[in-house]
C-alpha positions in Angstrom: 239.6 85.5 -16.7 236.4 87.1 -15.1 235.3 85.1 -11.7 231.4 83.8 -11.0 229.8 85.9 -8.1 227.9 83.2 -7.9 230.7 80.4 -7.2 232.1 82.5 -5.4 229.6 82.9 -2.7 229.4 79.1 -2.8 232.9 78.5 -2.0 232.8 81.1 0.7 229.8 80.2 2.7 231.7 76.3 2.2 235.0 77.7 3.6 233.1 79.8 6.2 231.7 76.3 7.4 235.6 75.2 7.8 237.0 77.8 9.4 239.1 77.2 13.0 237.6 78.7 16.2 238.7 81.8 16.2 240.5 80.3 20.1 240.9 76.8 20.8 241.6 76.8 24.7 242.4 73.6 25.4 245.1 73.7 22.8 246.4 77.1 24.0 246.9 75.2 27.3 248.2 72.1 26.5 250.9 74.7 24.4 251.5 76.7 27.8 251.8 73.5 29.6 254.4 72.5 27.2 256.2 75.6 27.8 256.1 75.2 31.3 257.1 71.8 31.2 260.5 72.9 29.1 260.9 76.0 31.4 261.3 73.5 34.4 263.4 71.2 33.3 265.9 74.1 31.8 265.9 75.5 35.2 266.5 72.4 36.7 269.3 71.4 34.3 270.7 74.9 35.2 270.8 74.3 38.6 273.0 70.7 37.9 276.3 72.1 37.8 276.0 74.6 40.8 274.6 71.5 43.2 277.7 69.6 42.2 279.8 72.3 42.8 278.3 72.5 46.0 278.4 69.2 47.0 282.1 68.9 46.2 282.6 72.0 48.1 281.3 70.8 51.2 282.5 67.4 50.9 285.9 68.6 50.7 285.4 71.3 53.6 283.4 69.0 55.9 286.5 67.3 58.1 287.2 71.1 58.8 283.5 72.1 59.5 282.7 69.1 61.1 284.2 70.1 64.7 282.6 73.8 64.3 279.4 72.6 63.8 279.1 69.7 66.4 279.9 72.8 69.1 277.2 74.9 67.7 275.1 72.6 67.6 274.9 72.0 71.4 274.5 75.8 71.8 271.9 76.8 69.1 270.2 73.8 69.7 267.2 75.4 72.1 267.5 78.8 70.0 266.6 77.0 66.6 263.7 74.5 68.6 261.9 77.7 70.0 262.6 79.6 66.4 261.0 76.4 64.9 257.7 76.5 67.2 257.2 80.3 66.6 258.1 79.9 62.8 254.9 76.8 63.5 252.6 78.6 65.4 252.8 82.1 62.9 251.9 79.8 60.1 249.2 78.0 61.2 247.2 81.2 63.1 247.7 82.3 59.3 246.1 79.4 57.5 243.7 78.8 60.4 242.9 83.2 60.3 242.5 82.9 56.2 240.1 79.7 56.7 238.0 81.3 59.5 237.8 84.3 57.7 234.2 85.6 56.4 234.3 86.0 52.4 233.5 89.8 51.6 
């Protein structure tokens, strides 16, 4: 069975009018969006059973921390008030230096 050049070139140039876009964007990022999405929420999921963990830990070690902490507390307490103003002042001559800076 021979084929028709002629139908041929007919159903070409009709399947070249159908073709895809060689890259549809918007589909590429709802996809990576997607991906994303389920990337998150695995991480997250992950991260259950070591928060629980946690959380048990600590509740069962707090009546023992408790006392510890209170003491330290009164101590550290101007250490970790100027560490917080520093830490406040470093980040905000940053954001204020990138703003204020000329583009170039």
């Amino acid at each position: 069975m021979t084929s028709d050049p002629m139908a041929d070139r007919a159903l070409s140039a009709f399947f070249a009018d159908a073709l895809p876009p060689a890259r549809d964007l918007a589909f590429e990022a709802r996809v990576a969006a997607k991906i994303a999405r389920r990337r998150a929420v695995a991480t997250v999921a992950a991260l259950v059973p070591w928060t629980i963990a946690a959380s048990v830990l600590l509740w069962v070690l707090g009546p023992l921390l408790g006392p510890v902490v209170d003491g330290l507390a009164e101590t550290l307490a101007p250490a970790a008030t100027i560490l917080a103003l520093t830490a406040l002042a470093v980040v905000t001559s940053v954001a204020a230096g990138r703003r204020l800076s000329p583009i170039g």
